[in-house]
Backbone bond lengths (Angstrom), bond angles and torsions (degrees), N, CA, C in turn:
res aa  C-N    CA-C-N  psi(-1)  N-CA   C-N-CA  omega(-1)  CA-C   N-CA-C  phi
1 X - - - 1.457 - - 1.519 109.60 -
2 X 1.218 117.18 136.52 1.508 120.97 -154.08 1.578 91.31 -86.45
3 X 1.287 110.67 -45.09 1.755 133.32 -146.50 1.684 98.23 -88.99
4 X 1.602 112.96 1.18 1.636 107.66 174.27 1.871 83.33 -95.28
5 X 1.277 120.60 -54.23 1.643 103.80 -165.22 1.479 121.08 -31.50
6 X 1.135 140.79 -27.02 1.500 149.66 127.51 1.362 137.60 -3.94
7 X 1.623 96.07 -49.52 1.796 106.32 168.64 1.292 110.71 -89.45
8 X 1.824 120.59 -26.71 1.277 114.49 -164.84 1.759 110.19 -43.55
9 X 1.118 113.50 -58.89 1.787 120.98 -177.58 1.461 104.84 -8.97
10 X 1.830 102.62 -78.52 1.233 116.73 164.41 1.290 133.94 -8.95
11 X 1.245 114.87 -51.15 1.635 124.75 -149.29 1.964 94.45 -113.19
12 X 1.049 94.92 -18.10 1.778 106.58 164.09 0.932 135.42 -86.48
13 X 1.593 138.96 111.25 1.690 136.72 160.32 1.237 147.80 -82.81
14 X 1.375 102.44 -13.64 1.680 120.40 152.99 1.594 111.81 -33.78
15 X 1.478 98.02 120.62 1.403 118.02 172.34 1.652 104.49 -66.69
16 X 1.691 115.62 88.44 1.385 116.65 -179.41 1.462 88.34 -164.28
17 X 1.626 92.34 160.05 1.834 107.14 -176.03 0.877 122.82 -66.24
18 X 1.831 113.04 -7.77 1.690 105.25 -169.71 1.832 101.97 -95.89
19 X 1.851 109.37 -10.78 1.322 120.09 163.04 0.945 105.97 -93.90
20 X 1.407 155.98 44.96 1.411 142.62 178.69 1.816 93.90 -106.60
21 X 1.538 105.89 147.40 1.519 98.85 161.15 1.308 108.37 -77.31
22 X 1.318 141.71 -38.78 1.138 133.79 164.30 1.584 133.88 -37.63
23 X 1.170 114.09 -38.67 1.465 127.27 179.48 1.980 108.92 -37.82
24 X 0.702 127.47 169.81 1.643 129.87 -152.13 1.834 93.95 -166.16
25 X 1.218 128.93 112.05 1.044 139.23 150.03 1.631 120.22 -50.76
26 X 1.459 138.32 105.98 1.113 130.53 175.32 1.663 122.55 -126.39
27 X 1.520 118.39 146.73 1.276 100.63 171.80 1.488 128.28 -99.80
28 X 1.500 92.42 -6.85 1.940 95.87 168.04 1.731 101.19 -105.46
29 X 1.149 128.19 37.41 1.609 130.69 145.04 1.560 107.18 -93.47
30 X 1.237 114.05 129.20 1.239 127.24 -174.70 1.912 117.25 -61.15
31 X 1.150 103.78 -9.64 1.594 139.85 -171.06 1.091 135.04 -98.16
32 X 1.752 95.56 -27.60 1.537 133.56 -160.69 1.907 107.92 49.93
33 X 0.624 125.67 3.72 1.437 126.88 138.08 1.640 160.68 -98.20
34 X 1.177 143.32 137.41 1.386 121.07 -162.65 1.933 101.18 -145.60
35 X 1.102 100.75 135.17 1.813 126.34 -175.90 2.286 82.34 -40.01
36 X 1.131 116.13 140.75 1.776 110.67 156.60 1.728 101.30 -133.69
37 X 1.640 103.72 26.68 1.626 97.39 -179.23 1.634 116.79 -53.00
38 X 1.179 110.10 -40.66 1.301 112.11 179.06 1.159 120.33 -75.69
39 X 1.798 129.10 -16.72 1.525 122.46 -171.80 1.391 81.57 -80.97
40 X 1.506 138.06 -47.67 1.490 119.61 -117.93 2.402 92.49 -103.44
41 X 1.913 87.92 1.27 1.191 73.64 -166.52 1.806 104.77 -127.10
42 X 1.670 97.23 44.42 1.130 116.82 -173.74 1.385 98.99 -129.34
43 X 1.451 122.32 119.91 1.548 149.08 -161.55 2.123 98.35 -36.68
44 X 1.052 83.57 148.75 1.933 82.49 171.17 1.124 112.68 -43.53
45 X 0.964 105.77 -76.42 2.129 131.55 178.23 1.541 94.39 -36.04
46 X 1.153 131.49 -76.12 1.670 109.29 -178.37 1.339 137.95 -82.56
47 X 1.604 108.87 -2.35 1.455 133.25 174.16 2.210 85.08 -55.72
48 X 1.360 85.56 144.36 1.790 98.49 -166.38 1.543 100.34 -160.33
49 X 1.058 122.41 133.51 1.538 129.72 -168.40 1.798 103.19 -86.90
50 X 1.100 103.92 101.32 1.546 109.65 177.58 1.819 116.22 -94.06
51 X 0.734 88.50 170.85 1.970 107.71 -175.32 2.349 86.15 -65.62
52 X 1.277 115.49 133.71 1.166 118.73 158.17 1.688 139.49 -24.91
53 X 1.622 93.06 -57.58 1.540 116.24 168.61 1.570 123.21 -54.96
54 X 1.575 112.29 -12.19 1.128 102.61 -175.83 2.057 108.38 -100.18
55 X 1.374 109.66 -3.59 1.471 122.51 133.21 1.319 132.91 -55.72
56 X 1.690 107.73 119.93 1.886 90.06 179.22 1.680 116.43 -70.69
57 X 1.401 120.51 162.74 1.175 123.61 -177.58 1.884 101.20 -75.24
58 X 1.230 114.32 173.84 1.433 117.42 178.13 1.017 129.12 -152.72
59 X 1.231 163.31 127.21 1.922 156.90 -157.01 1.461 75.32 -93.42
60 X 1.631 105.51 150.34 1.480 128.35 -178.70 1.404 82.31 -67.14
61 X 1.442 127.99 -81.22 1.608 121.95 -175.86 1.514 146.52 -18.71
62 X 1.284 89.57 -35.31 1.207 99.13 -164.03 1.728 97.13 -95.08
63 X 1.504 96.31 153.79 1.534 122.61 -153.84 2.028 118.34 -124.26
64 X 1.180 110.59 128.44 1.611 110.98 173.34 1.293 114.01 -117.20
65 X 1.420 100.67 179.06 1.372 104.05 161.22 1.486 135.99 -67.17
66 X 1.115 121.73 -17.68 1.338 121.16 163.66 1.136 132.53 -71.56
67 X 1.127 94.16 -14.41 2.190 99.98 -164.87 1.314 82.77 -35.91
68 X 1.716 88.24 135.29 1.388 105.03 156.88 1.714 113.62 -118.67
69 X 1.196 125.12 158.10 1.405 109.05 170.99 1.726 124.73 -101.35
70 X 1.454 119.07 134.16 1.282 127.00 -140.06 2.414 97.54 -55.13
71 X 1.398 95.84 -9.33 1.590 84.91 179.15 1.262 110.14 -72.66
72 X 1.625 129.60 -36.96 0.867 146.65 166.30 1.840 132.13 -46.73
73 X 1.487 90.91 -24.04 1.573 99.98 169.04 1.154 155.08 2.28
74 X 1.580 156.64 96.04 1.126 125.73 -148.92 1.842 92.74 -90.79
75 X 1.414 118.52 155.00 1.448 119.35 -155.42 2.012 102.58 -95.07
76 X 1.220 104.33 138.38 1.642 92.44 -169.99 1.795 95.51 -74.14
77 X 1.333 134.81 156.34 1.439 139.45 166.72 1.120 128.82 -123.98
């Protein structure tokens, strides 16, 4: 089922991008994923819908210092 790969994040705690709450599903990331640390952690009022590319791309695997875990979330407003 294509449409469960979606929840997996969720149901995962491994410090990795494809568990990050940050992580960003994309279809012009070569990866199909992209870093959104900075959209999701930039105030409502200046949070602004940008073009994809200006997110870095990311290997589901691969891991930073931020991981955050999706309970932890910052909340959209």
């Amino acid at each position: 089922m294509q449409g469960m790969d979606i929840l997996q994040p969720f149901k995962d705690t491994n410090p990795m991008c494809r568990t990050c709450a940050y992580v960003m599903p994309s279809e012009s990331a070569s990866t199909g994923w992209r870093c959104g640390r900075q959209y999701f952690l930039a105030t409502s009022i200046l949070r602004k819908f940008q073009r994809m590319d200006n997110y870095p791309v990311v290997k589901e695997h691969n891991a930073c210092e931020a991981w955050l875990h999706h309970q932890n979330a910052p909340t959209l407003e």
